[in-house]
DRENPA-441874 format. One record per residue: residue number from 1; residue in one letter; x, y, z of N, C-alpha, C in turn. Coordinates in nm, 2 decimals. Each point is the difference from the previous one (the first is absolute). Layout:
N
n_res_nc1_nc2_nc3_cac1_cac2_cac3_cc1_cc2_cc3
NUM_a_X_Y_Z_X_Y_Z_X_Y_Z
...
***
This chain:
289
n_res_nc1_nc2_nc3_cac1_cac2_cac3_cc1_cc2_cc3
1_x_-14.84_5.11_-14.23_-0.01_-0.08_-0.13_-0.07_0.09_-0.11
2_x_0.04_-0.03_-0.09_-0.07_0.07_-0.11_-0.10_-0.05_-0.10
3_x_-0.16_0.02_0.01_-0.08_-0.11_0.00_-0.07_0.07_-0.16
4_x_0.07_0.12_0.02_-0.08_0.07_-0.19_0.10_0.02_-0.09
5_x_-0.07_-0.04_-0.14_0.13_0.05_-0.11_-0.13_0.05_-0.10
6_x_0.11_0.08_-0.12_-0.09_0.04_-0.10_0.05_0.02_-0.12
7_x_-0.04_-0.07_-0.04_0.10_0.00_-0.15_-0.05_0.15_-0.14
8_x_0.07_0.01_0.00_-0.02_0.17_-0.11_0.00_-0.05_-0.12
9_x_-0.12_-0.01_-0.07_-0.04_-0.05_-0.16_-0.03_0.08_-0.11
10_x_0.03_0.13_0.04_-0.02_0.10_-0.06_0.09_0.01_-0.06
11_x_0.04_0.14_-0.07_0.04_0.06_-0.07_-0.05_-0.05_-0.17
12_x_0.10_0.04_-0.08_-0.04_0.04_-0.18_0.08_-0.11_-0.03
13_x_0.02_-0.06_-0.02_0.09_-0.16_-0.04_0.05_0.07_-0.13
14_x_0.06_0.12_-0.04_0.04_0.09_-0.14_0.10_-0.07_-0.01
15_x_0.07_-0.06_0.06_0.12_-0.07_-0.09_-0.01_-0.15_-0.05
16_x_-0.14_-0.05_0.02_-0.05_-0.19_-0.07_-0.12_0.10_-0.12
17_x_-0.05_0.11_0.01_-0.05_0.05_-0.13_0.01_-0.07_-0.09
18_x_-0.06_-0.06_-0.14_-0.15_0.03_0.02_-0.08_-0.14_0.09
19_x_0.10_-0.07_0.05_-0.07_-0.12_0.07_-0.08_0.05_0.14
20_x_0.07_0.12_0.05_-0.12_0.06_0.10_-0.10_0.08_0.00
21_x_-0.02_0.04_-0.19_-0.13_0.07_0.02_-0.12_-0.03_0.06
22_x_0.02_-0.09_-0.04_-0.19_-0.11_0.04_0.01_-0.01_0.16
23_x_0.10_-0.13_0.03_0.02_-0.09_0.09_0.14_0.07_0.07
24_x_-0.07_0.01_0.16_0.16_0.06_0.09_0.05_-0.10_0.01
25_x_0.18_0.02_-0.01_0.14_-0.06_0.07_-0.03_-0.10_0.05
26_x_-0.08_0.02_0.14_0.00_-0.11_0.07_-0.09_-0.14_-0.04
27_x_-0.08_0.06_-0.07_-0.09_-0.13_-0.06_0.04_-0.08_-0.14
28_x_0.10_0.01_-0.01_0.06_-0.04_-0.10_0.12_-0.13_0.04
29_x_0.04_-0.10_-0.11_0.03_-0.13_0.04_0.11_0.02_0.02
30_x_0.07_-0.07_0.11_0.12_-0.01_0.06_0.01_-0.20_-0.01
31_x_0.04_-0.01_-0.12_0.01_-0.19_-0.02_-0.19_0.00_-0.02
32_x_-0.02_-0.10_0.10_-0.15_-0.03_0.06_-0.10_0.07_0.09
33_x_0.07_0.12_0.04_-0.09_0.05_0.10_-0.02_0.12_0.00
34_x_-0.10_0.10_0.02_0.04_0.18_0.00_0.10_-0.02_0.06
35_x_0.07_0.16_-0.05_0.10_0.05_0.10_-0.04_0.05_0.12
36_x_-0.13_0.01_0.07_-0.04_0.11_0.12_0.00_-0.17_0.09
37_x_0.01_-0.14_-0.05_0.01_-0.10_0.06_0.17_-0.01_0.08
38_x_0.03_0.06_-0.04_0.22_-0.04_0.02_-0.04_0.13_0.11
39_x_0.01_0.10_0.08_-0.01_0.10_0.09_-0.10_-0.01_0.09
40_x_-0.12_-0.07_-0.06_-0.08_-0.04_0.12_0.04_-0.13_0.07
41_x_0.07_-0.07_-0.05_0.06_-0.16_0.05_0.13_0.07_0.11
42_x_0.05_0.10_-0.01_0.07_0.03_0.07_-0.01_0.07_0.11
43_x_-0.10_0.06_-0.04_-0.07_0.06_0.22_-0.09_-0.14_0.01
44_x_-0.03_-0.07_-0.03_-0.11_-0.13_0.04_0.14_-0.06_0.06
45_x_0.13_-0.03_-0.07_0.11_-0.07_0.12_0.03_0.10_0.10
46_x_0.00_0.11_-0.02_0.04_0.05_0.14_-0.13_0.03_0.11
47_x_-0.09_-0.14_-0.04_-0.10_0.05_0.09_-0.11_0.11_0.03
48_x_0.04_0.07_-0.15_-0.12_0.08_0.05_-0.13_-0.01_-0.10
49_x_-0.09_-0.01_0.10_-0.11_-0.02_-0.06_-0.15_0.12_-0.04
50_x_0.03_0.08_0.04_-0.05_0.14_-0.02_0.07_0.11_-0.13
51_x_-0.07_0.00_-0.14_0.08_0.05_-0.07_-0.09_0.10_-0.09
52_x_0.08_0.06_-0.04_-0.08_0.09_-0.06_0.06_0.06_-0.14
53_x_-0.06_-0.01_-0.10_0.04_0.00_-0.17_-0.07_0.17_-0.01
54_x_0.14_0.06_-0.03_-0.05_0.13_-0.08_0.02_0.00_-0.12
55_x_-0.15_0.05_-0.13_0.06_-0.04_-0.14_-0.06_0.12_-0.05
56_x_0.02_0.00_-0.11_-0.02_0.10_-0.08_-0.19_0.09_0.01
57_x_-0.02_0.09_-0.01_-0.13_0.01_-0.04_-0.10_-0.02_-0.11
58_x_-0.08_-0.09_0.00_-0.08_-0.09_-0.13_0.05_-0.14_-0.03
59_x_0.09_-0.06_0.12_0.05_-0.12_-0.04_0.02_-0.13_0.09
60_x_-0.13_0.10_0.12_-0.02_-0.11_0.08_-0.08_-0.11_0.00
61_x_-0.15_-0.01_-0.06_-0.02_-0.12_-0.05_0.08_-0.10_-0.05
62_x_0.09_0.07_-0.10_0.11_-0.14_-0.07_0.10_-0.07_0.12
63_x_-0.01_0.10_0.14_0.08_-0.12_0.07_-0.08_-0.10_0.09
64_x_-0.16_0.08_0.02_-0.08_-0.10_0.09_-0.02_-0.09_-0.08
65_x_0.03_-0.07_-0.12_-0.04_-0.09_-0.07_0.10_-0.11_0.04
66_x_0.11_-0.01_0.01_0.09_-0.06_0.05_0.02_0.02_0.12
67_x_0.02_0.07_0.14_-0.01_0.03_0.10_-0.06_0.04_0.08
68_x_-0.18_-0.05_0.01_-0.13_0.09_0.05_0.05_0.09_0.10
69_x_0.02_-0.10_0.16_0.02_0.04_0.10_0.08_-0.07_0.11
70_x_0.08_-0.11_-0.04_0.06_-0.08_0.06_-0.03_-0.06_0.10
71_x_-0.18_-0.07_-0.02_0.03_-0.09_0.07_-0.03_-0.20_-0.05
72_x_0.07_0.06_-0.12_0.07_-0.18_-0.04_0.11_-0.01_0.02
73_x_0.06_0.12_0.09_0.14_-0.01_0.01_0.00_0.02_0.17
74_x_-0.10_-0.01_0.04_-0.02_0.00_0.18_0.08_0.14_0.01
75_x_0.02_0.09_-0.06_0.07_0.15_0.03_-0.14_0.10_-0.07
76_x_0.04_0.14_0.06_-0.08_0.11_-0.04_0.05_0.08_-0.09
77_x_-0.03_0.03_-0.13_0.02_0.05_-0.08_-0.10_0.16_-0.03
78_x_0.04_0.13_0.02_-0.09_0.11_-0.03_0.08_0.06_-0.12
79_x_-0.06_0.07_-0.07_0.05_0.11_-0.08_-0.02_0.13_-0.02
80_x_0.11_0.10_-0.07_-0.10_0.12_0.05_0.13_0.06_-0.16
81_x_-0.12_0.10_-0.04_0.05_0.01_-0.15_0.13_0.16_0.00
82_x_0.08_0.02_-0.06_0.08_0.07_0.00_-0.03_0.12_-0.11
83_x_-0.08_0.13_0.02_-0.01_0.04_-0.15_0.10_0.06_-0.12
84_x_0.15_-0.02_0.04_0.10_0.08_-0.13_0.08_-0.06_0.10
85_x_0.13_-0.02_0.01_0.13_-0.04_0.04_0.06_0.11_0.06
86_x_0.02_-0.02_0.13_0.06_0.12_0.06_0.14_-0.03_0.09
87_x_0.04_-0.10_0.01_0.11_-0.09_0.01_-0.02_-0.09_0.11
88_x_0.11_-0.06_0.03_-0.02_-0.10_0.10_-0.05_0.00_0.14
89_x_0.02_0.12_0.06_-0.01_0.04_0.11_-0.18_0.06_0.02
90_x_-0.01_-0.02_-0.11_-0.17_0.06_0.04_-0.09_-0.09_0.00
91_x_0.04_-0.15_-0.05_-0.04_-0.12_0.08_-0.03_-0.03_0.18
92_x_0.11_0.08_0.09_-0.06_0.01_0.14_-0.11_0.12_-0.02
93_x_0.01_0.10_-0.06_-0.15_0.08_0.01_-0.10_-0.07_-0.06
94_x_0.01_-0.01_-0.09_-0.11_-0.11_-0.03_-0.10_-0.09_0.10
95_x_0.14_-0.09_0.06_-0.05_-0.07_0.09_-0.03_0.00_0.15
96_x_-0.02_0.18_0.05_0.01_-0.01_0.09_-0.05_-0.06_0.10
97_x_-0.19_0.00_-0.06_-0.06_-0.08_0.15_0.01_-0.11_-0.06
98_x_0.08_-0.12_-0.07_0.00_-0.10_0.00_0.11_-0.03_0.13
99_x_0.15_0.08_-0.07_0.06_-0.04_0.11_-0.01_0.04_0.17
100_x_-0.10_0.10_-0.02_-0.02_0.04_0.14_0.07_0.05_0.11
101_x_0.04_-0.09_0.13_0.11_-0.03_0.09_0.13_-0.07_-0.01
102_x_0.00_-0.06_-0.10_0.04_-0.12_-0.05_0.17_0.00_-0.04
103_x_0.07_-0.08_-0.02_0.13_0.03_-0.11_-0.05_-0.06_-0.13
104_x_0.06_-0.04_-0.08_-0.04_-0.02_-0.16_0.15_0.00_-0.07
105_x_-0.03_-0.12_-0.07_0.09_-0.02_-0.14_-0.03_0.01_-0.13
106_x_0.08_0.08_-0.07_-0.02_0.01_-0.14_0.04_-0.08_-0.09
107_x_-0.05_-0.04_-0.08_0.04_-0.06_-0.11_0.02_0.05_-0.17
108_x_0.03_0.05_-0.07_-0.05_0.07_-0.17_-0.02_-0.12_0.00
109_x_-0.14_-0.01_-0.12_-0.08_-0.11_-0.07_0.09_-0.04_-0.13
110_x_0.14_0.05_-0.04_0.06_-0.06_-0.11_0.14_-0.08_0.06
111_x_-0.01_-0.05_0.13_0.16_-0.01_0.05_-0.04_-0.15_0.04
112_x_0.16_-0.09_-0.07_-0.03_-0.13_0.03_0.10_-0.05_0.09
113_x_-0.03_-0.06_0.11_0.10_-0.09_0.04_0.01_-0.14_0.04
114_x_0.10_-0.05_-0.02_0.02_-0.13_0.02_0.16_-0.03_0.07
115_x_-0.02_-0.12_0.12_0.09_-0.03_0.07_0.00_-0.10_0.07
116_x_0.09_-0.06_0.06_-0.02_-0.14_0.09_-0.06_0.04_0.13
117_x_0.11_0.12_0.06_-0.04_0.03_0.18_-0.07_0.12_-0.05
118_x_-0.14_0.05_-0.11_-0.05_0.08_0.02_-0.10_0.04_0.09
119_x_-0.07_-0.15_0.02_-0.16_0.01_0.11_0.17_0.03_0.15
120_x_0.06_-0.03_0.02_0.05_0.05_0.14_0.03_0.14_-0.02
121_x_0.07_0.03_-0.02_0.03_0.16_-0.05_-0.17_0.08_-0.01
122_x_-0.06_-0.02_-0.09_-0.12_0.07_0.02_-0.06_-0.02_0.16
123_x_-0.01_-0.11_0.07_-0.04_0.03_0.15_0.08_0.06_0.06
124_x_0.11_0.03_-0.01_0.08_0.06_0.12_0.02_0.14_-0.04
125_x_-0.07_0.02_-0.15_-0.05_0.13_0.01_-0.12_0.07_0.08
126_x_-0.08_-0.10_-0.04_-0.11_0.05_0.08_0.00_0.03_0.10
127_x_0.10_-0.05_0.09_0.06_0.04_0.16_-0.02_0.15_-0.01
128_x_0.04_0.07_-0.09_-0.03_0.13_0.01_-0.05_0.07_0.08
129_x_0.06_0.07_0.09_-0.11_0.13_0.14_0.04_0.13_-0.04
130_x_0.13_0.00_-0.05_0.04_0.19_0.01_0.06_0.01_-0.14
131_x_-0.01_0.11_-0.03_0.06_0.04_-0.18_-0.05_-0.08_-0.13
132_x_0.13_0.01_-0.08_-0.07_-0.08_-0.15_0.13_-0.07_0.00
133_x_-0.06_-0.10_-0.10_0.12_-0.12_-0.02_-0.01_0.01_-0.15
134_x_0.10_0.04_-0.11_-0.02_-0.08_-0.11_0.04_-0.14_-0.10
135_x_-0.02_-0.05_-0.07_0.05_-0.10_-0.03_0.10_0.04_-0.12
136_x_0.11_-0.06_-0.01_0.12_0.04_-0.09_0.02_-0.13_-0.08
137_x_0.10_0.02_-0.10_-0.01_-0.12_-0.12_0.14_0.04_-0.05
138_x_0.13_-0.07_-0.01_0.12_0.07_-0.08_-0.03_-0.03_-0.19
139_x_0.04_0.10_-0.03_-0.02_0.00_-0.15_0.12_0.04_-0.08
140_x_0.01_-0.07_-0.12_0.09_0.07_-0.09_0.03_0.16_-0.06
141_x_-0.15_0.05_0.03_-0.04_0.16_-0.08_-0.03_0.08_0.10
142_x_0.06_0.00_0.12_-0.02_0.11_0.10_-0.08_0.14_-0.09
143_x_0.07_0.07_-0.09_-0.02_0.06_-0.06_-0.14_0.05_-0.04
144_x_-0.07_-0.12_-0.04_-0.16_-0.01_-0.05_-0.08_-0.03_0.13
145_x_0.05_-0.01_0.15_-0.10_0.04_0.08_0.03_0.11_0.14
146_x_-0.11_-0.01_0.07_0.04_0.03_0.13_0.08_-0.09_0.10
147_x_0.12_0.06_0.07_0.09_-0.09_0.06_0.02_0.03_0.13
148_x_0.07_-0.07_0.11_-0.01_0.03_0.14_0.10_-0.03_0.00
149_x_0.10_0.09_0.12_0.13_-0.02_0.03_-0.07_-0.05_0.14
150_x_0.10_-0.11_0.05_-0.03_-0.03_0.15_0.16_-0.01_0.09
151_x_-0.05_-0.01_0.13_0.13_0.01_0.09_-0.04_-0.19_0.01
152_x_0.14_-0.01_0.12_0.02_-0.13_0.03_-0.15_-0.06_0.09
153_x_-0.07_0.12_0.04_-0.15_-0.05_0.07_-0.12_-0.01_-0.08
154_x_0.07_0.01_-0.13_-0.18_0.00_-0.08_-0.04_0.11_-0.02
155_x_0.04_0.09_0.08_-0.05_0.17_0.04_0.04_0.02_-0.16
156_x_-0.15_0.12_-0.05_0.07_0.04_-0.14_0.08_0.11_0.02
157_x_0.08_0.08_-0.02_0.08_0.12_-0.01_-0.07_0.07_-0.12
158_x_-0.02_-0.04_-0.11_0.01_0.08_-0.13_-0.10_-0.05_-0.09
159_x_-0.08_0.07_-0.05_-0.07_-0.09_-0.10_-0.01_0.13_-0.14
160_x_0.01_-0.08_-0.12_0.03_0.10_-0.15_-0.13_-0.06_-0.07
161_x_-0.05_0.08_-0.12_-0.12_-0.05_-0.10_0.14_0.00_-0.11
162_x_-0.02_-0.09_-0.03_0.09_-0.05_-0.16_0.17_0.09_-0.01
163_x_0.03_-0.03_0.10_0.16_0.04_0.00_0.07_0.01_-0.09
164_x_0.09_0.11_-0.07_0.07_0.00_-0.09_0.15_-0.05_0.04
165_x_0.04_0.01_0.10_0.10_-0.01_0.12_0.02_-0.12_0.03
166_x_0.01_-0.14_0.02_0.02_-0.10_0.11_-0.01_0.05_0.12
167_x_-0.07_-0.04_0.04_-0.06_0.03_0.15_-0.06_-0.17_0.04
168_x_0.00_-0.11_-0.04_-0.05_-0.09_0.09_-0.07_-0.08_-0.13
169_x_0.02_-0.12_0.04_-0.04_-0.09_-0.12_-0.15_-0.05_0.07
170_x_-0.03_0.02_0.12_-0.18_-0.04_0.04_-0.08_0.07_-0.04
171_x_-0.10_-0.05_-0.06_-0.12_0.09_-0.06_-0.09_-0.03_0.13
172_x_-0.07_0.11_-0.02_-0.16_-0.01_0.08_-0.07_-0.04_-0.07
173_x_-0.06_-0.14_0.01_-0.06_-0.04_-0.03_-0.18_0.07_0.04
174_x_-0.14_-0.08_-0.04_-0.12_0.04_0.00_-0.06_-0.07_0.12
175_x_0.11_-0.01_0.11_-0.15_-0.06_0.17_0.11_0.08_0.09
176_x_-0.09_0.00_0.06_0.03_0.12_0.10_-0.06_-0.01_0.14
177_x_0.04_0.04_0.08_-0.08_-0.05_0.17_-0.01_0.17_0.10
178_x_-0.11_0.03_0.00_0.03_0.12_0.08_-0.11_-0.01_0.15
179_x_0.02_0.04_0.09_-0.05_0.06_0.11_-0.13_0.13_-0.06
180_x_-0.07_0.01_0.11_-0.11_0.07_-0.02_0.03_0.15_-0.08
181_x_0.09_0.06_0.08_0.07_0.09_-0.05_-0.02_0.06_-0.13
182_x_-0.04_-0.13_-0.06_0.03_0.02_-0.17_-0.08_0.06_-0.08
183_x_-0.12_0.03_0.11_-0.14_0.07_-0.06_0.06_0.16_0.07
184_x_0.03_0.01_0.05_0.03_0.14_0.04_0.09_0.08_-0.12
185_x_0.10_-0.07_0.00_0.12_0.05_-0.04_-0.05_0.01_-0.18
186_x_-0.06_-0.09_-0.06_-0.02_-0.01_-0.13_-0.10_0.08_-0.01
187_x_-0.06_0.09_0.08_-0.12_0.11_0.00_0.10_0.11_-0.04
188_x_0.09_0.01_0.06_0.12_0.19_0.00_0.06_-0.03_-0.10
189_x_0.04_-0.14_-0.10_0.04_0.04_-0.13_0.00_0.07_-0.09
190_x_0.09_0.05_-0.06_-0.02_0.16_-0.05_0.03_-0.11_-0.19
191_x_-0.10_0.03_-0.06_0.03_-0.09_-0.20_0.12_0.06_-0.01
192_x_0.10_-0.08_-0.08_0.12_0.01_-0.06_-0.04_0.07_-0.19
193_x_0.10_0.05_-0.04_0.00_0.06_-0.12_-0.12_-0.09_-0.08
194_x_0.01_-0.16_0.01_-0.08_-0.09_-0.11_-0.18_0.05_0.07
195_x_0.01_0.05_0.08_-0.09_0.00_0.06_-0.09_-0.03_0.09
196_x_0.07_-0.14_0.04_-0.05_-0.09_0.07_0.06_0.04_0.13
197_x_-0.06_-0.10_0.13_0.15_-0.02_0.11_0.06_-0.14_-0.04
198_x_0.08_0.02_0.08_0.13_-0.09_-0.02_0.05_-0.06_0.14
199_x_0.00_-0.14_-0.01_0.04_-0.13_0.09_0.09_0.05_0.08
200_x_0.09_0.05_-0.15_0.17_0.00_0.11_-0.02_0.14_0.10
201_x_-0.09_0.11_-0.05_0.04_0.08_0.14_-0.09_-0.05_0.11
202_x_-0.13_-0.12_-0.04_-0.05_0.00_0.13_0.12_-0.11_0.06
203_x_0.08_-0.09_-0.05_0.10_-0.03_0.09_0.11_0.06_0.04
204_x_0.01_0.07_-0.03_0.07_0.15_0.04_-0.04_0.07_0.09
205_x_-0.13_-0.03_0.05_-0.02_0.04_0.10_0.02_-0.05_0.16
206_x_-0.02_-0.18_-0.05_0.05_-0.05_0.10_0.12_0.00_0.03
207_x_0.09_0.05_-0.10_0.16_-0.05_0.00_0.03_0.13_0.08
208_x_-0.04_0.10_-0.05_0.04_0.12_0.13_-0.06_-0.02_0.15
209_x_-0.07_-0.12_0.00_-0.01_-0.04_0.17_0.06_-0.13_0.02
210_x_0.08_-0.01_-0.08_0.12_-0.15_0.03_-0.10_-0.15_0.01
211_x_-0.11_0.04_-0.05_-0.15_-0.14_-0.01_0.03_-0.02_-0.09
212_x_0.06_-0.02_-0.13_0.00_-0.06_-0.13_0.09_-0.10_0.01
213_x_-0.03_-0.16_0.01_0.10_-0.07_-0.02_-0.06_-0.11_-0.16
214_x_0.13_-0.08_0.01_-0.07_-0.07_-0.15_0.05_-0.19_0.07
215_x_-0.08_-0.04_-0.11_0.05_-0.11_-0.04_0.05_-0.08_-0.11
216_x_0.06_-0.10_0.01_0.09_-0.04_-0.18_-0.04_-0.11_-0.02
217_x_-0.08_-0.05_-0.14_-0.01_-0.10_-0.02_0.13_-0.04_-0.09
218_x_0.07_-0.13_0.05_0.09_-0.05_-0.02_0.01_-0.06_-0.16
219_x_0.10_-0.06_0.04_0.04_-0.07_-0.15_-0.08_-0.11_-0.05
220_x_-0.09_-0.05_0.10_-0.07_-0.14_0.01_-0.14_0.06_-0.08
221_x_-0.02_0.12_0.02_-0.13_0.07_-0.03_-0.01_0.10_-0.15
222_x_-0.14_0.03_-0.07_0.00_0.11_-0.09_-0.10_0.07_0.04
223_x_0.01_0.12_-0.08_-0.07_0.09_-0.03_0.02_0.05_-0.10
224_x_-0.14_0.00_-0.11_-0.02_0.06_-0.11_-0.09_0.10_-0.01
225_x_0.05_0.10_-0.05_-0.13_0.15_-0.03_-0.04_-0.06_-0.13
226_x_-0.13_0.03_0.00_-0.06_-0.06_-0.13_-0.06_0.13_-0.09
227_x_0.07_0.10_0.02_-0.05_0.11_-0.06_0.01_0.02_-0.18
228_x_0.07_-0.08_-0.08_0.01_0.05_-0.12_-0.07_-0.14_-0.06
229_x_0.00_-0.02_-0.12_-0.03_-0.12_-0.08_0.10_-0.09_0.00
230_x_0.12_0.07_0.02_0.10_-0.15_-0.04_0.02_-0.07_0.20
231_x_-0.01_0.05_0.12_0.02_0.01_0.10_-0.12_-0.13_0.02
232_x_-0.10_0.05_-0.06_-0.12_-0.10_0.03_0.00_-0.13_-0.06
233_x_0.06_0.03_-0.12_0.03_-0.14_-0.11_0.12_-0.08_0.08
234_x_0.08_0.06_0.08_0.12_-0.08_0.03_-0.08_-0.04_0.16
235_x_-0.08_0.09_0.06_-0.04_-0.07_0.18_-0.07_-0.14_-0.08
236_x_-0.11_0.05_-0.12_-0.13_-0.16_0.00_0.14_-0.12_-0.04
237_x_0.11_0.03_-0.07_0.10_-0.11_-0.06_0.01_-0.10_0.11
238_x_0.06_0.06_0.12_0.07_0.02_0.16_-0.10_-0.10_0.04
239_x_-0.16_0.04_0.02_-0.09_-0.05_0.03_-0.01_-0.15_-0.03
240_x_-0.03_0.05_-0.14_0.00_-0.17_-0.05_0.12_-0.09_0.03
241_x_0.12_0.03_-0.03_0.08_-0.06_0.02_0.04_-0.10_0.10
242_x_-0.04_0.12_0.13_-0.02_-0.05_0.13_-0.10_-0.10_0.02
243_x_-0.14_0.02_-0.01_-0.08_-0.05_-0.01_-0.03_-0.17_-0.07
244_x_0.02_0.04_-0.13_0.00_-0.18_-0.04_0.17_-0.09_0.00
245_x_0.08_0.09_0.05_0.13_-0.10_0.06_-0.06_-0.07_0.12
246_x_-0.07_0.09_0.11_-0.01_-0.07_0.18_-0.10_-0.06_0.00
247_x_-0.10_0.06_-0.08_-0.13_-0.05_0.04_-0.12_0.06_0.06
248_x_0.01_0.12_0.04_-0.03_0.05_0.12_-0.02_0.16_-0.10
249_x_-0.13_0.07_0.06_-0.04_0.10_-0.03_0.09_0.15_0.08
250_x_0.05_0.06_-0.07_0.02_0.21_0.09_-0.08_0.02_0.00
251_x_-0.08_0.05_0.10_-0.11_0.10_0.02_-0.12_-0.09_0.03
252_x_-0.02_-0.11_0.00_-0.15_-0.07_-0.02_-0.04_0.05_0.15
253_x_-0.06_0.15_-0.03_-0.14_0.03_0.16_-0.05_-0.10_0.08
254_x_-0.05_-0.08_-0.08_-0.12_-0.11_0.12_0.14_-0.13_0.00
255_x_0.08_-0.02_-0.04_0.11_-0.11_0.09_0.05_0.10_0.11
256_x_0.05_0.10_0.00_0.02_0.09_0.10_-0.10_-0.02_0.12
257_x_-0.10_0.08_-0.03_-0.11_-0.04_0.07_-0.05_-0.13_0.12
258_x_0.00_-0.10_-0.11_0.01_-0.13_0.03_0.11_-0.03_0.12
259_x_0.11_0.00_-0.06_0.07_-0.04_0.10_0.00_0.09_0.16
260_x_-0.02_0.13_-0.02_-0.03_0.08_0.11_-0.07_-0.02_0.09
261_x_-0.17_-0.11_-0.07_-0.08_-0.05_0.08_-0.06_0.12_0.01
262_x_-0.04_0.07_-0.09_-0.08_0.13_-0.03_-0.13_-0.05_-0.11
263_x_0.01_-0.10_-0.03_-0.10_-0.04_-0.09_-0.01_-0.14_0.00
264_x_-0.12_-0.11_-0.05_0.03_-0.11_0.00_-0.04_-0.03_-0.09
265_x_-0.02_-0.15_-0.02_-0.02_-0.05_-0.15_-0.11_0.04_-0.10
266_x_-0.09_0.02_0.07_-0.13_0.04_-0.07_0.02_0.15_-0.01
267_x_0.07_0.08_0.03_0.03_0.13_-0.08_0.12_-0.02_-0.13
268_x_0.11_-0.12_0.02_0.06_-0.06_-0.12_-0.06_-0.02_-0.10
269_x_-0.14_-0.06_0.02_-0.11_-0.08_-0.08_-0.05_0.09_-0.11
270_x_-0.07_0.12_0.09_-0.08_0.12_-0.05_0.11_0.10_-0.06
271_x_0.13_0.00_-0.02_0.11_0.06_-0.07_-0.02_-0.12_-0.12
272_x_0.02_-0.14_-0.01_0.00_-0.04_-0.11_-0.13_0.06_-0.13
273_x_-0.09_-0.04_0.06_-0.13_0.01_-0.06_0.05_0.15_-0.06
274_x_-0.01_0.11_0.08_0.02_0.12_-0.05_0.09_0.06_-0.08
275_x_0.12_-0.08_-0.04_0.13_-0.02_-0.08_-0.06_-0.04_-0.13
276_x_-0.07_-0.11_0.03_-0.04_-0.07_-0.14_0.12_-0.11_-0.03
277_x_-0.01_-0.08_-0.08_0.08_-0.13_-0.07_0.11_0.11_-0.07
278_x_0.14_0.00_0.11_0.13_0.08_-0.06_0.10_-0.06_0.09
279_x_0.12_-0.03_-0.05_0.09_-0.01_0.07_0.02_0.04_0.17
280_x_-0.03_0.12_0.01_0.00_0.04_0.15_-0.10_-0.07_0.06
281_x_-0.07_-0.04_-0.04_-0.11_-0.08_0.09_0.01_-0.15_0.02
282_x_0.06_-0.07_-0.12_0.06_-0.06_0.02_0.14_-0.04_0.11
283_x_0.04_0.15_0.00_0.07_-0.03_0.14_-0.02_-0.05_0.13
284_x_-0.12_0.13_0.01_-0.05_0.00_0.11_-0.08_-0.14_0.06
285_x_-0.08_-0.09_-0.12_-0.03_-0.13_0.00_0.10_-0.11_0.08
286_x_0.14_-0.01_-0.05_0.07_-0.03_0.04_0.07_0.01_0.18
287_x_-0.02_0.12_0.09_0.01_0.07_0.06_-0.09_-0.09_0.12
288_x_-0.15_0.01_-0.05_-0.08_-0.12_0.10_-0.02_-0.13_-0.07
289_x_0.04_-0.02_-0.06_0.02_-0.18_-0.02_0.07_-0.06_0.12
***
């Protein structure tokens, strides 16, 4: 089982400019809630409670304000600062004695999803013992991302960074599931022209040992990259919309929590107080009534 995840909060937010000079990507409002709340809500459903936030260097106070150390959320939260962007894959160096012996899921800190059968799909990833698994999403603009050809087993065959070609309407999406492995292999990365390393050859690495398989979130489900300003204005719409149609909060941490039986009322309590008189606490009020 896969009992660590780490969400990657780093990088230059250069395309929400000038709204990320001050304030990073992720701490910025998605409807009612940060956005580093929507990616942490999704390793807390798949059970894992061991996580670790890589963010920028000089901008880690701004997230222990909101996220000390997780335990109002009965989970462990560490952080460890990133100094310049060196791509996704240097997230497992980063974290290597966190993850240790361990396997680990990734998450990018700007990726949203929402679905009916998502909490099942994220456990039966965590099943995870050998290779990497990634998560896929069909999209209309193949084009504008990374995409994954697969066979009739899941198995990827092929994967392209922004295809000019039709090659497969599944994007790779930002969670990811790898085996230990993943600290090894993301050490021999060799930087690509941008300078960074790059995701796709470390899944390219698995794929040349036939370990790379994926999963699809279905029609029932979304995924939004929140990377530009209009992307983010259309997830918080999404949000809301959803939100005061059902009744019912995306992402609320401590109902997660709560129902997991990872926390009890008097950590509900000590979230209100610390919220202050706002809507979201208001929820949470509601929640133990």
């Amino acid at each position: 089982m896969i009992k660590k995840g780490i969400i990657l909060a780093g990088g230059k937010g250069t395309r929400m400019s000038p709204l990320t000079k001050a304030v990073n990507k992720q701490l910025l409002p998605i409807y009612d809630k940060p956005l580093i709340f929507y990616p942490l809500s999704i390793l807390m459903l798949a059970n894992i409670k061991d996580i670790l936030i890589i963010v920028n260097k000089g901008q880690l106070n701004q997230y222990k304000k909101i996220l000390p150390n997780g335990k109002n959320l009965g989970i462990k939260i560490s952080y460890l600062e990133q100094n310049k962007p060196r791509g996704l894959p240097d997230a497992f160096v980063i974290g290597e004695n966190f993850i240790g012996k361990d396997n680990v899921a990734m998450i990018l800190g700007d990726n949203f999803f929402y679905g009916q059968n998502l909490t099942s799909k994220l456990l039966e990833n965590t099943k995870l013992k050998k290779g990497a698994k990634v998560v896929l999403h069909k999209v209309s603009k193949p084009e504008l991302f990374g995409v994954a050809k697969i066979n009739n087993n899941k198995k990827i065959k092929l994967i392209k960074e922004k295809p000019k070609k039709f090659i497969s309407d599944l994007a790779i999406t930002g969670l990811y599931f790898f085996d230990n492995n993943v600290v090894k292999f993301a050490k021999k990365l060799k930087p690509s022209k941008r300078g960074e390393v790059e995701i796709v050859d470390l899944l390219n690495v698995y794929k040349s040992k036939k370990q790379l398989s994926a999963d699809i979130i279905g029609r029932g489900g979304a995924w939004l990259d929140t990377g530009s300003v209009e992307d983010f204005y259309k997830t918080s719409s999404f949000v809301s919309a959803i939100e005061n149609r059902q009744g019912f909060k995306i992402a609320c941490i401590e109902e997660i929590s709560l129902n997991k039986n990872w926390i009890k009322k008097k950590q509900i309590i000590d979230s209100i107080k610390f919220y202050g008189n706002c809507e979201y606490s208001n929820y949470l009020k509601k929640l133990i009534s």
